[in-house]
C-alpha positions as CSV (number, residue, x, y, z in Angstrom):
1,X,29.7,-41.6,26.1
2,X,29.4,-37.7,25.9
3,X,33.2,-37.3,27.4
4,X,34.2,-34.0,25.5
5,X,37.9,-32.2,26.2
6,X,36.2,-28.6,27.5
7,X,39.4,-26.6,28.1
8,X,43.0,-26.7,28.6
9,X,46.4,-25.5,30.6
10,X,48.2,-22.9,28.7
11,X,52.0,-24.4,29.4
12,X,55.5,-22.8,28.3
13,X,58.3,-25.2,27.4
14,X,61.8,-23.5,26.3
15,X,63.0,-25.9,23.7
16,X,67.0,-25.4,24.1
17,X,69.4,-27.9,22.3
18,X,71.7,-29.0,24.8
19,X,69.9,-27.9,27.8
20,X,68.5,-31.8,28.5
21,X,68.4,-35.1,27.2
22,X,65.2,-33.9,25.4
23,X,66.3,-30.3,24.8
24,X,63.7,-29.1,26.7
25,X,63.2,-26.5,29.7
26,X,60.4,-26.8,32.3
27,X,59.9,-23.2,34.1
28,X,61.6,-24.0,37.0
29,X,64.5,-23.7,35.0
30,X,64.6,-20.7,33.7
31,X,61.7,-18.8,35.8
32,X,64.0,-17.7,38.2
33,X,66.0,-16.3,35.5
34,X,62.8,-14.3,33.6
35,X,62.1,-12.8,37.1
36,X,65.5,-12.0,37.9
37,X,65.6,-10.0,34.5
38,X,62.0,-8.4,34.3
39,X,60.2,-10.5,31.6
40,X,58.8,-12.6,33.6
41,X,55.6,-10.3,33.3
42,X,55.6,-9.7,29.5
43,X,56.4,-13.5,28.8
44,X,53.2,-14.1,31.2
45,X,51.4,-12.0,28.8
46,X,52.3,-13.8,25.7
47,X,51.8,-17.5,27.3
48,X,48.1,-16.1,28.1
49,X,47.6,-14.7,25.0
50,X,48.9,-17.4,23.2
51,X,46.5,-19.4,25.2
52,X,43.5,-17.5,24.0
53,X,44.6,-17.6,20.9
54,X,44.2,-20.9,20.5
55,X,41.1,-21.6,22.5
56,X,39.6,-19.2,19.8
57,X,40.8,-21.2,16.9
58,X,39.6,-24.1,18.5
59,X,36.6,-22.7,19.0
60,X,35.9,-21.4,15.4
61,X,37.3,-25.0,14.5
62,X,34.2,-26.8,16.2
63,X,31.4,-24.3,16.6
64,X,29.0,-26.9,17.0
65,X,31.0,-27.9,20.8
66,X,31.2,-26.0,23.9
67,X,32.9,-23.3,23.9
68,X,37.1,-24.1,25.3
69,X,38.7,-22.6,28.3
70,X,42.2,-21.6,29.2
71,X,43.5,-22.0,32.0
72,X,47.2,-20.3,33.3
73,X,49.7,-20.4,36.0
74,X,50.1,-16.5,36.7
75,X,53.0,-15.1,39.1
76,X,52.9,-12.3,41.9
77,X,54.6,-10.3,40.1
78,X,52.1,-10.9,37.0
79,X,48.8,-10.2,39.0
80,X,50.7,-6.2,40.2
81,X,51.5,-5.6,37.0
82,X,49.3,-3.0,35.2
C-alpha cells in the first residue's frame, strides 16, 4: 500500500466558551461578522499563512516524503485585496 496523506485544507475554527455545545464556531458564524468589520482580509492572510506554515514544518519533519500542499477557502473580497 503506498497510500501517503499529500496535502491538506487550511480550516479556521473560533473556539468560544459558550458559543455551542462544543464551544466552537464554524465560519458561517462569524464570517459575516469579519466582513461586516474589515478583517475578513487580514484573518484570510493569517489562516493562509498559518497554513504554510505548517506544511513547511511538516515538510522539514519528513524530508524523505513528498513535499505537502495547502489548500484554502479564499473570499472575493480576499482575491481584490492587494
Amino acid at each position: 500500500d503506498n497510500s501517503q496523506i499529500i496535502g491538506a485544507e487550511a480550516l479556521i475554527r473560533w473556539k468560544a466558551p459558550g458559543a455551542t455545545n462544543t464551544g466552537v464556531l464554524y465560519p458561517h458564524d462569524f464570517m459575516p461578522l469579519l466582513e461586516k468589520s474589515g478583517l475578513s482580509v487580514r484573518v484570510g492572510e493569517w489562516v493562509i499563512y498559518e497554513g504554510c506554515r505548517q506544511a513547511a514544518e511538516w515538510n522539514r519533519m519528513f524530508p524523505t516524503r513528498p513535499a505537502m500542499f495547502i489548500t484554502c477557502n479564499v473570499g472575493a473580497r480576499q482575491l481584490a485585496a492587494p
